[in-house]
DOSE-104259 format. One line per 4 residues: number of its first residue (from 0); their letters; for each residue x, y, z of C-alpha. Coordinates in pm, 1 decimal. Each point is the difference from the previous one (the first is absolute). Example, Ala and Ser with C-alpha at 12.3 -4.5 7.8 and 13.67 -1.06 7.14 Angstrom:
<nodes>
0 = AS = 1230.0,-450.0,780.0 ~ 137.0,344.0,-66.0
</nodes>
This chain:
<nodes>
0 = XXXX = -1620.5,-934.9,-4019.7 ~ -258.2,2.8,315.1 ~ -25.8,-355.5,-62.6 ~ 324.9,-125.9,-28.1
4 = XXXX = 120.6,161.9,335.1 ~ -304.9,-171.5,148.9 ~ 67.5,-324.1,-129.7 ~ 391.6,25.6,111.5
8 = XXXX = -134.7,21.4,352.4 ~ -276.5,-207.7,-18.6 ~ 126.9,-305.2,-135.5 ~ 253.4,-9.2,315.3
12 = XXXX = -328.1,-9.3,193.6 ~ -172.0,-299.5,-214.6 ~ 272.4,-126.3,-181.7 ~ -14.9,-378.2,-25.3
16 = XXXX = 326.2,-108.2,100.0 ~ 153.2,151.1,306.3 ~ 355.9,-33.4,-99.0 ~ -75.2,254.3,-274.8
20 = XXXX = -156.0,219.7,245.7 ~ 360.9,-8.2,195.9 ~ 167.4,44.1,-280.1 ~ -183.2,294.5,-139.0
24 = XXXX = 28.9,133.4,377.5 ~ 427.3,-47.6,-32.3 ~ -16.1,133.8,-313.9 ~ -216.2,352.8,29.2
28 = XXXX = 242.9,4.1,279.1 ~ 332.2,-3.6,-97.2 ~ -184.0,246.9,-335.1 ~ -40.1,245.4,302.2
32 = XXXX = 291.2,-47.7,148.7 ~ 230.3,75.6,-330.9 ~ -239.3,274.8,-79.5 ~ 74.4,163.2,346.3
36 = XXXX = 367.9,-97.5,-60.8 ~ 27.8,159.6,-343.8 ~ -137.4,338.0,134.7 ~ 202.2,25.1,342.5
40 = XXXX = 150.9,277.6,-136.6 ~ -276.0,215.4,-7.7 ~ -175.4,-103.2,273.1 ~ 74.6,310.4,257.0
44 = XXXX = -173.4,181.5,-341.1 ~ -306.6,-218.7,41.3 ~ -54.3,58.7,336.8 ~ 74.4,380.2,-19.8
48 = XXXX = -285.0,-20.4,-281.7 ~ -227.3,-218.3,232.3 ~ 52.1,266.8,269.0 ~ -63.2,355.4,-199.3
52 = XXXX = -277.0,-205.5,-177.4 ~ -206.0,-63.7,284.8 ~ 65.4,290.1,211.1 ~ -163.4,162.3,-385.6
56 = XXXX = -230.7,-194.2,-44.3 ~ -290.6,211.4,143.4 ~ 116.4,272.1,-179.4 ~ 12.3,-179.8,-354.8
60 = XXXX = -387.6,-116.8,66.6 ~ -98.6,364.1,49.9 ~ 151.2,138.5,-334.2 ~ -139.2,-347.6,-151.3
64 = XXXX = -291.4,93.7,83.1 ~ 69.7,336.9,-182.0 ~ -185.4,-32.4,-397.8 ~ 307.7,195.2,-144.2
68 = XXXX = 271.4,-210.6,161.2 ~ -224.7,-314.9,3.8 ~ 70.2,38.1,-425.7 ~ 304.4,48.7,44.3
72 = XXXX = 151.2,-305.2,183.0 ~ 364.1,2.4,-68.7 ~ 14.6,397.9,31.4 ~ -79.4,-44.1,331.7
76 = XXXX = 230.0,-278.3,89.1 ~ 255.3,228.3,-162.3 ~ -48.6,318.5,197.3 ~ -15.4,-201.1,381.2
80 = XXXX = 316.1,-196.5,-141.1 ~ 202.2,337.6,-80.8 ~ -194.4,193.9,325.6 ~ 186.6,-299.0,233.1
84 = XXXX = 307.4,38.1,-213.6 ~ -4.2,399.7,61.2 ~ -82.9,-30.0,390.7 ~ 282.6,-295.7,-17.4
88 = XXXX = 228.8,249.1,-168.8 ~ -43.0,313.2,181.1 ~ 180.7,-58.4,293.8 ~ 317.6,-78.6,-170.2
92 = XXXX = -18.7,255.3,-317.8 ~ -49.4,311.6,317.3 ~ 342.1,-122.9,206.7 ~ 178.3,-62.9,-335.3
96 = XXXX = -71.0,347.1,-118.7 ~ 98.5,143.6,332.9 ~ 335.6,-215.0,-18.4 ~ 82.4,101.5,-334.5
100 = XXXX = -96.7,389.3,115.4 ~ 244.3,23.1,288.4 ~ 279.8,-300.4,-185.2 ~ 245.7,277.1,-45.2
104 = XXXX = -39.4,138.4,358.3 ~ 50.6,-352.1,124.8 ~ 301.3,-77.6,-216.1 ~ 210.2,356.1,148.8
108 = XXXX = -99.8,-147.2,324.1 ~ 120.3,-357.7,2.3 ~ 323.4,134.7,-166.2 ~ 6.5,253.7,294.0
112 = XXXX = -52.5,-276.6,252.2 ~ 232.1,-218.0,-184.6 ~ 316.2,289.7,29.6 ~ -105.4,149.5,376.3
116 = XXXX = -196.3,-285.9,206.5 ~ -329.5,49.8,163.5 ~ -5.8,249.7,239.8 ~ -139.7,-144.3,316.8
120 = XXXX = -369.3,163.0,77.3 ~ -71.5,172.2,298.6 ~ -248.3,-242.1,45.2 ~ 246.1,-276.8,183.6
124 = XXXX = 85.4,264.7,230.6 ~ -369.5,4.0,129.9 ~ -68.6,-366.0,21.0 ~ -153.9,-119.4,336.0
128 = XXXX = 248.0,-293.8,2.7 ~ 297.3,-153.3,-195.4 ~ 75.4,367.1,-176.3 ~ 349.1,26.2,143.8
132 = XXXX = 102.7,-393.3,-142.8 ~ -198.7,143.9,-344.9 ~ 242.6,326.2,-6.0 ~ 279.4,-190.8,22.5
136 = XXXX = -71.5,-280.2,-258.2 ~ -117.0,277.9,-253.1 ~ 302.4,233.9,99.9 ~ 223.6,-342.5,-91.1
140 = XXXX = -178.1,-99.5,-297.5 ~ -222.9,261.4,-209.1 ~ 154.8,352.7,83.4 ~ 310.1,-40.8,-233.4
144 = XXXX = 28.9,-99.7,-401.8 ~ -187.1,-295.5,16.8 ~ 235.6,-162.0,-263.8 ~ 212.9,-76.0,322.1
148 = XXXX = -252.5,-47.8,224.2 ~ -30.6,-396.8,151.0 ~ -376.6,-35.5,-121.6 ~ 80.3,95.8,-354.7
152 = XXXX = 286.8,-236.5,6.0 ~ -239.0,-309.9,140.0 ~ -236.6,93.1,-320.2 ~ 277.8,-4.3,-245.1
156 = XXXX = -18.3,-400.5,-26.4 ~ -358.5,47.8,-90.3 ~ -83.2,7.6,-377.8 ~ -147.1,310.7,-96.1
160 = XXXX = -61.7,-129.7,-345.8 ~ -132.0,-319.9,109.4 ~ -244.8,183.9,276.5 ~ -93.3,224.5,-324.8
164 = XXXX = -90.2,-310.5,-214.4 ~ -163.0,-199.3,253.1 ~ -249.3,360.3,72.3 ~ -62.6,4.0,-402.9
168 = XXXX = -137.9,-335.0,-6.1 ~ -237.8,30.3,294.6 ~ -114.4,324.4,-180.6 ~ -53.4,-212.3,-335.3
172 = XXXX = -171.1,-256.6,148.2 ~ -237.4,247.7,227.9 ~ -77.7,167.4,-348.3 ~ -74.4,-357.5,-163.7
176 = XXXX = -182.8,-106.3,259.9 ~ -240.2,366.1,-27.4 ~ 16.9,-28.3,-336.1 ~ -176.4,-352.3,-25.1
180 = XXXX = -234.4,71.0,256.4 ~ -148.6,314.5,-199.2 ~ 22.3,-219.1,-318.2 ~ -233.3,-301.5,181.5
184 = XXXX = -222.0,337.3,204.7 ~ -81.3,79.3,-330.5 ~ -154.1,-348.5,-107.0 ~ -180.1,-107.7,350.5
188 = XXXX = -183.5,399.7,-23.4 ~ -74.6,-77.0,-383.1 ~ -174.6,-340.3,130.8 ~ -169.8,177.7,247.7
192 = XXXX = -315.8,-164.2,194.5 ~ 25.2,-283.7,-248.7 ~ 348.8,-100.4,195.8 ~ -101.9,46.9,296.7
196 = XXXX = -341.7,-199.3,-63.8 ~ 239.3,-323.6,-117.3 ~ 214.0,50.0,288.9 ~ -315.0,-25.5,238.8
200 = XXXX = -118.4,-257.2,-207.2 ~ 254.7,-233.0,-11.3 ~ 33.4,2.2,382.7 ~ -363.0,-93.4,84.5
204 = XXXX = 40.0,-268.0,-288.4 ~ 314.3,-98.5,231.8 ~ -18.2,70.1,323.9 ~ -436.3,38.6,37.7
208 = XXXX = -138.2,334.5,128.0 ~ 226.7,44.5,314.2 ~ 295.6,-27.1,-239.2 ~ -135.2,306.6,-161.0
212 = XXXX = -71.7,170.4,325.8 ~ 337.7,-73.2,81.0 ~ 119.2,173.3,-291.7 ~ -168.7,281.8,45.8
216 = XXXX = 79.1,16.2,350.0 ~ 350.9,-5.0,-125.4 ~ -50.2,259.3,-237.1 ~ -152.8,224.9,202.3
220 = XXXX = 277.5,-30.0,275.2 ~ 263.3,122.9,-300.6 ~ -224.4,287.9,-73.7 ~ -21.7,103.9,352.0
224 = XXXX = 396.6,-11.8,23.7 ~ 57.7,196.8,-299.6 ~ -227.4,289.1,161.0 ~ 127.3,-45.9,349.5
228 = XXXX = 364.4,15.6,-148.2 ~ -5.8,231.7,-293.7 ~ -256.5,224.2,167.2 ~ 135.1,43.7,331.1
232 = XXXX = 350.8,-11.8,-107.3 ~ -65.3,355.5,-219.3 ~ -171.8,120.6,228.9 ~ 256.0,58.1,250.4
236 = XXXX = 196.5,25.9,-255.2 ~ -207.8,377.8,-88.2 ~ -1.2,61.5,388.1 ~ 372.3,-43.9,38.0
240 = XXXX = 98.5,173.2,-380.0 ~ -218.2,328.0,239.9 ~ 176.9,-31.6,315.7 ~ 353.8,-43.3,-208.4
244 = XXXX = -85.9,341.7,-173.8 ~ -107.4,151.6,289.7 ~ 333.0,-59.3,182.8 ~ 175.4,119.3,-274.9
248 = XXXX = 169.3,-339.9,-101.4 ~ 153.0,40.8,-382.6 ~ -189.8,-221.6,-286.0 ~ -309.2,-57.9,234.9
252 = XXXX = -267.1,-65.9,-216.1 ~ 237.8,-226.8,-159.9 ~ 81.6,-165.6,415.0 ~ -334.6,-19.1,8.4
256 = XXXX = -34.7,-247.5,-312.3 ~ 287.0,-194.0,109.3 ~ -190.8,-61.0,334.9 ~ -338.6,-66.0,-149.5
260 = XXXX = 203.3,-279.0,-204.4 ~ 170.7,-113.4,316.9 ~ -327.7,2.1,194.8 ~ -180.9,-217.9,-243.7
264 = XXXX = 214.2,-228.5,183.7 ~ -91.9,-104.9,343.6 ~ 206.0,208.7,261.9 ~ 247.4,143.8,-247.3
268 = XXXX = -90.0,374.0,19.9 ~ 181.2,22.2,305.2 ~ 315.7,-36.9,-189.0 ~ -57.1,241.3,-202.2
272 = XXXX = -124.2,310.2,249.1 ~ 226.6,-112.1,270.1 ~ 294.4,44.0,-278.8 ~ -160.5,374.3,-35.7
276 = XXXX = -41.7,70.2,348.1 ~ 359.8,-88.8,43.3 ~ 123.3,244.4,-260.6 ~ -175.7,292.5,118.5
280 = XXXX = 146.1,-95.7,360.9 ~ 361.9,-23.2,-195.2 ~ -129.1,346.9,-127.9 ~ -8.9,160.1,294.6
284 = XXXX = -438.3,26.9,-61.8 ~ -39.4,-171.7,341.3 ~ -362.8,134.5,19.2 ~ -85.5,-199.7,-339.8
288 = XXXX = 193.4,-296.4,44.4 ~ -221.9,-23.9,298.3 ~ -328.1,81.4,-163.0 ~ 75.8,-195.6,-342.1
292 = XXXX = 102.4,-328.3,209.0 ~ -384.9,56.3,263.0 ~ -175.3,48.0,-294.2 ~ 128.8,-302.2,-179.1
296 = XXXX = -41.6,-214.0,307.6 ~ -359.2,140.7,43.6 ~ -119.6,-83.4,-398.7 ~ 173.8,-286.5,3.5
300 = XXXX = -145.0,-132.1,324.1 ~ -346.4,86.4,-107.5 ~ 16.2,-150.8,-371.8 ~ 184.7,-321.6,102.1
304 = XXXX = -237.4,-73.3,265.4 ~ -296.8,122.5,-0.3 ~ -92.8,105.6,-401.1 ~ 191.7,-263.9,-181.5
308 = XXXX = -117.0,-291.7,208.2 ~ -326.4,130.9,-38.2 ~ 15.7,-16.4,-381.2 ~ 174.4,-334.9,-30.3
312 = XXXX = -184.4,-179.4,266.7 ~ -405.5,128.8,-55.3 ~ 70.1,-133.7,-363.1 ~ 148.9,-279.6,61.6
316 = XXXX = -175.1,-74.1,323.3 ~ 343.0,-79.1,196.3 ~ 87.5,70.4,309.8 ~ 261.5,264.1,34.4
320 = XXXX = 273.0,-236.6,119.1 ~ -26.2,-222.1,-319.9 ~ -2.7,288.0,-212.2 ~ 330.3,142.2,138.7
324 = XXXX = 117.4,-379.6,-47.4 ~ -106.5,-45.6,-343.5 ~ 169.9,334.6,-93.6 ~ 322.9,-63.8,159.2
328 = XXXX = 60.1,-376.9,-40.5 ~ -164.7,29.2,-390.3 ~ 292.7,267.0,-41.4 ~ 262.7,-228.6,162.7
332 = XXXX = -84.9,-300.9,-156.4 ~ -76.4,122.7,-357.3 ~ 159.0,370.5,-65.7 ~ -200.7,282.4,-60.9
336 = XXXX = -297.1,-190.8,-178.2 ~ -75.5,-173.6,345.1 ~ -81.0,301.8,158.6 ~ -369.1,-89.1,-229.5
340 = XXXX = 57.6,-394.9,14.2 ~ 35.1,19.8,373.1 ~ -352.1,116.7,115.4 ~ -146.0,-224.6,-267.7
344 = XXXX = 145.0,-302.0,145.9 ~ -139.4,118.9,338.7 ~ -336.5,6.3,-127.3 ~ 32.0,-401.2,-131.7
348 = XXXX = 159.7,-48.3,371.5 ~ -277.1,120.7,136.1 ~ -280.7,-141.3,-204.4 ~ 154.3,-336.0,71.7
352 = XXXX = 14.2,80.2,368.4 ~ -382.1,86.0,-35.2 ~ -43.9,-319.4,-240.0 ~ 103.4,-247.5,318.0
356 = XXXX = -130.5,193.0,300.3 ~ -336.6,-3.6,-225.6 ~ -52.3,-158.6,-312.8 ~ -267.4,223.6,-100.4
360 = XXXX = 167.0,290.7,-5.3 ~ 183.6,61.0,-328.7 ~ -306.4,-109.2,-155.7 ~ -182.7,262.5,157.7
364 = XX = 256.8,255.4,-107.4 ~ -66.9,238.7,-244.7
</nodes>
């Protein structure tokens, strides 16, 4: 087998006829290009695996490295595979059970709101500007049966069933798309070092040794952005979950998961606390509206500046102005996954950069 793939290589090298060379070229090619093609399906699962697989990958050396689990190959590919499928799944199975705890509560209320309107909170009343125009509008349109109210009449032309379906089949897909990523986690942890030793490799047979610094470089900027995201995101999330309990806001611990999610991604928590300060202003808890909404500012200040910059940027080696770039225009350009692909690409921009300004220097890199 070794020699085959070399001579498939090496005869476009010293083959004796250059035309064959081309065509080989056109037709590896368009093989890759099909092969791509056929799997575009499932590529958002490949580079979800790509991502949790290299932000692992440390770990999966040290329990290699374990005799018990070094035995036991495919055990341990299984047990990381389900432990990202559990820490995937968490989130979810604590808001559904809370949901499906307070579903009966919530149905007696929307048919309440439904038969009597929305009674309009105290909270317009107090607003530094614009709360008169707000009384009104909610006096005209939310404080009677909403059946007869204008806004439920503008929704009317809307399908319900049709918003239902289209919500079912993002929720399919999401769970496909999961589902094949744990199914391929599973294989790339059961190849282990051996994969990653092919990967590495086959881009120094390619590319020479800065290709392979590159790489790494590349892999290393991923790593960081898992930590600086996942990491910093729960940990405001744990700070906030305290000062939501503290105030006395309802469900707090489970606030405080919602915001760690939300603060994974890059100035999102404010939504989140700002949503619960407001509340507990509605509430008439001025003194913790206050409080919830400085402390949020402060932890959110501090980790999206200072700590999380810190994290990205010493592993990656980029300044912080290219990390917040990679982060933001990864997300923008492609989804969720980009918040990862982002900072990566910033890393190749940059070894480039350093590539013309000195040709030495990605040589030199480690």
């Amino acid at each position: 087998m070794q020699s085959d793939r070399d001579s498939l290589f090496d005869d476009a090298a010293t083959g004796p006829n250059r035309r064959q060379r081309q065509a080989r070229a056109a037709l590896y090619t368009a093989l890759v290009a099909i092969s791509i093609w056929t799997l575009r399906d499932f590529i958002p699962a490949l580079i979800w695996t790509g991502v949790i697989a290299i932000a692992l990958w440390p770990l999966l050396h040290r329990l290699e490295r374990q005799p018990l689990l070094a035995r036991q190959r495919a055990l341990l590919a299984l047990l990381l595979a389900v432990g990202v499928g559990v820490v995937l799944a968490v989130p979810f199975l604590l808001v559904a059970v809370q949901a499906a705890a307070e579903a009966r509560e919530l149905s007696h209320w929307v048919h309440r709101v439904m038969a009597e309107g929305f009674p309009a909170p105290d909270l317009l009343q107090r607003l530094p500007w614009g709360g008169e125009q707000a009384s009104i509008w909610w006096q005209n349109n939310l404080t009677g049966p909403l059946a007869d109210s204008p806004v439920t009449q503008s929704l009317r032309g809307v399908s319900f069933l049709a918003a239902t379906r289209s919500i079912g089949g993002h929720v399919v897909h999401g769970l496909l798309i999961v589902s094949f990523m744990l199914l391929t986690l599973f294989f790339v942890f059961r190849s282990g070092a051996r994969l990653g030793q092919q990967l590495l490799d086959a881009s120094s047979r390619v590319f020479g040794a800065a290709g392979t610094s590159l790489l790494r470089r590349m892999a290393d900027a991923v790593r960081g952005t898992v930590a600086g995201l996942v990491l910093v995101g729960l940990g405001e999330g744990v700070l906030l979950g305290i000062a939501y309990v503290v105030a006395g806001v309802p469900h707090g611990a489970l606030l405080g998961l919602v915001t760690a999610i939300a603060a994974m991604l890059p100035f999102c928590a404010p939504l989140v606390f700002a949503a619960v300060a407001l509340w507990l202003f509605g509430s008439g808890a001025t003194v913790a509206a206050i409080a919830v909404f400085a402390v949020g500012c402060i932890v959110v200040f501090i980790a999206e500046h200072f700590v999380r910059p810190m994290l990205i940027g010493s592993t990656t080696r980029l300044p912080f102005l290219l990390v917040l770039f990679g982060i933001l225009g990864g997300a923008k350009t492609f989804g969720l996954v980009g918040l990862f692909i982002g900072p990566a690409l910033m890393t190749v921009l940059v070894v480039l950069w350093a590539a013309w300004a000195e040709p030495s220097a990605v040589d030199r890199a480690p």
